[in-house]
N, C-alpha and C positions, 0 to 999 in steps of 0.2 A: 565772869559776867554771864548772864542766863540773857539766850539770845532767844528764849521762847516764850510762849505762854504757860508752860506746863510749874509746876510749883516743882521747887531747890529742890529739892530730892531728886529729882529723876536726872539731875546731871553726875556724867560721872568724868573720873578725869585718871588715868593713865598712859606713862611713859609720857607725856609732855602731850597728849591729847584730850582735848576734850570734846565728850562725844553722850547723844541717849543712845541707848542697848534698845532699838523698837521691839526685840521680840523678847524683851525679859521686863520691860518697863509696865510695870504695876498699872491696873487701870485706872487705880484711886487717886493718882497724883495727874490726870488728864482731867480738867476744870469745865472746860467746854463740850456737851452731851445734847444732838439732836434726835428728834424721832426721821425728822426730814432737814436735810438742806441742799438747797442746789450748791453743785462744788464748782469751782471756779479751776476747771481743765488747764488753764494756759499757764495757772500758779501751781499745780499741783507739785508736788514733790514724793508722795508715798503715800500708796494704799496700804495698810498693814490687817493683814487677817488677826484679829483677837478673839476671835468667836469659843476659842478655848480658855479663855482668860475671864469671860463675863458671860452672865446670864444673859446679860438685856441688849446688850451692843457684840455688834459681830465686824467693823470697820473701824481702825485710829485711821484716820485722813490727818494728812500734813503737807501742808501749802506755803508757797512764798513766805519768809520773815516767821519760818520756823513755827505758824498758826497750827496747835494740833486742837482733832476733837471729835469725839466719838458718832459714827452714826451706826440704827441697827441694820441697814441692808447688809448685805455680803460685798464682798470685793466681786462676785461674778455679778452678782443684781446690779452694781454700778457699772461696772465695766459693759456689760448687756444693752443696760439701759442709754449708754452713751453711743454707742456704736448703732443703735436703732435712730438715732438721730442722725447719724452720719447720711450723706448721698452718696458718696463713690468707697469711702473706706467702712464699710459696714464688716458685719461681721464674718459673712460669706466670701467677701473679697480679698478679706487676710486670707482668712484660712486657705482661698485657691490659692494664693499668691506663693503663701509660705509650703503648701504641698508641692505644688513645681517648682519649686526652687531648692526640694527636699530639703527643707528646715524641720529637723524631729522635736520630740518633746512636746513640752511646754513653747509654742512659740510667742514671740512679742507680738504687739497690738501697735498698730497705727492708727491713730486720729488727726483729723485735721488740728487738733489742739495740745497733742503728748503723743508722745513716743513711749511706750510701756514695754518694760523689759518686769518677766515674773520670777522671783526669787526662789529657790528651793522650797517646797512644799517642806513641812513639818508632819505629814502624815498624821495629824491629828484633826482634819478637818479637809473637806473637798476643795476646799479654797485655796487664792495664792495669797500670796502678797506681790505688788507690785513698785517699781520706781519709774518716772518719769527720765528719762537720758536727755531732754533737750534742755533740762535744770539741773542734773546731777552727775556726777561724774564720779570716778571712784580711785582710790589707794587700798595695796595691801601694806598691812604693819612688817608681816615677815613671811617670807616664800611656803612657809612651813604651815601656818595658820588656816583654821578651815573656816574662817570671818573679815571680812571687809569695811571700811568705811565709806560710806557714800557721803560727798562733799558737795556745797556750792562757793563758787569762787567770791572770797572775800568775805566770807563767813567762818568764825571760830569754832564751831559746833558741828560735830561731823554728827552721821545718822550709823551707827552700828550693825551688822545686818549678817545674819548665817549664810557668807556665802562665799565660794573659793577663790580665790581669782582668776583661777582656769576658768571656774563656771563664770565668774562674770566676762572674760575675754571671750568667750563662746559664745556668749548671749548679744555681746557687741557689733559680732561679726556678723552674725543673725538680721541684726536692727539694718547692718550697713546694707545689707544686700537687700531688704527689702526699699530701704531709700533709694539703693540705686534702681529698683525697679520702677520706682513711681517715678522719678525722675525722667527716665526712660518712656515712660508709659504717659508723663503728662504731657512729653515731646512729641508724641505723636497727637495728640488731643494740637497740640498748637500750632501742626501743622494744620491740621483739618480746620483749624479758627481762620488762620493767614488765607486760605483755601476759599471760603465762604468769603472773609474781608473784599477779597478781589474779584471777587463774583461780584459783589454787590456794587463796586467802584464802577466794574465793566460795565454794568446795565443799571441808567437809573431807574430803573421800572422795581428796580431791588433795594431802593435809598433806605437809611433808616429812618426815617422819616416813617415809614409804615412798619416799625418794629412794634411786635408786642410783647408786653413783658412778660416774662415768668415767675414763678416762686418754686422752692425748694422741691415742696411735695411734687409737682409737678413731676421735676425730675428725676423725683424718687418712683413715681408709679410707673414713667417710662423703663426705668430698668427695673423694675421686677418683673414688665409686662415682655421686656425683650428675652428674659434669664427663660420665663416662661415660654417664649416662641421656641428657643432654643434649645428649650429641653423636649419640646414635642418635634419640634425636629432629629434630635438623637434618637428618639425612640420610634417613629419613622424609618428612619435610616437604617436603626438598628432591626429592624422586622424584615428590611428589605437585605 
């Protein structure tokens, strides 16, 4: 049974599995081609770099209920673009994150909406490929094997994918240690809320009653305004 939109062909079925090959699967049998589309981050399931596959498209996206379909940006233009949107997990905050906690390589990507772990480059393009881990999870066929499948539970249709099982256990461990730092890191955020909550209990001259609201951006130009105090402070320091 074809649990996707992509037309018969591109399923394939070995050893009692059925499964698409993302990085061998034909572009001509993917039905769905935008110039633009907003992607829908909380369904996603796999970025796949094809930009050596096709002229015109450089992304297969695949989303929830197996939805695939071409856009031309790159997987970094997306992944870029999503992480500029972010306010605390942007793209400077990985990258410190995952430097101190000396994560090398390629490391994963945190969003408020996916967890992105990036597959083996194919050295044929500066691009990755990517999978979402908070939707997929994965099997190897046999110890020996340099390919994996990526699954979602209670689906027949696994996702194919060039990659070891060492590298994907590696990649895992990667992911965990960056959760458990936000975890860590949002626990201190909630004490400083609990903090303020009872300040404001103590004194009603503090009630919420005279809250005002914020919006996102807000927050955002706060810390880049703070990154920026802090970075003129280092270099201060450092003269001194």
């Amino acid at each position: 049974m074809n649990e996707t939109n992509l037309k018969n062909e591109a399923i394939e079925s070995k050893d009692g599995t059925t499964f698409v090959d993302v990085d061998k699967l034909p572009i001509s049998l993917v039905n769905h081609r935008f110039n633009f589309k907003q992607i829908n981050w909380r369904e996603l399931l796999m970025l796949v770099d094809v930009y050596d596959r096709s002229k015109r498209y450089a992304t297969m996206v695949i989303e929830n209920g197996f939805n695939f379909y071409l856009l031309k940006s790159s997987t970094t233009a997306l992944i870029n673009k999503k992480l500029q949107m972010e306010c605390m997990l942007h793209k400077h905050f990985n990258r410190s994150i995952c430097e101190e906690l000396h994560i090398k390589n390629k490391f994963p990507i945190l969003t408020t909406e996916a967890s992105l772990i990036p597959l083996p480059s194919n050295h044929r393009t500066r691009s990755y490929s990517w999978f979402n881990a908070n939707l997929l999870s994965y099997c190897i066929p046999y110890s020996t094997d340099k390919f994996s499948y990526l699954y979602m539970h209670g689906k027949g249709t696994h996702l194919k994918v060039n990659a070891s099982g060492y590298y994907l256990q590696n990649k895992f461990k990667d992911l965990m240690m960056l959760h458990n730092f936000i975890i860590y890191y949002t626990q201190k955020s909630i004490n400083c809320i609990n903090f303020v909550k009872q300040s404001r209990f103590n004194n009603p001259n503090l009630s919420c009653a005279n809250s005002i609201l914020f919006d996102d951006q807000i927050y955002h130009d706060i810390y880049l305004k703070t990154a920026k105090y802090m970075y003129e402070d280092y270099l201060a320091n450092k003269k001194e």
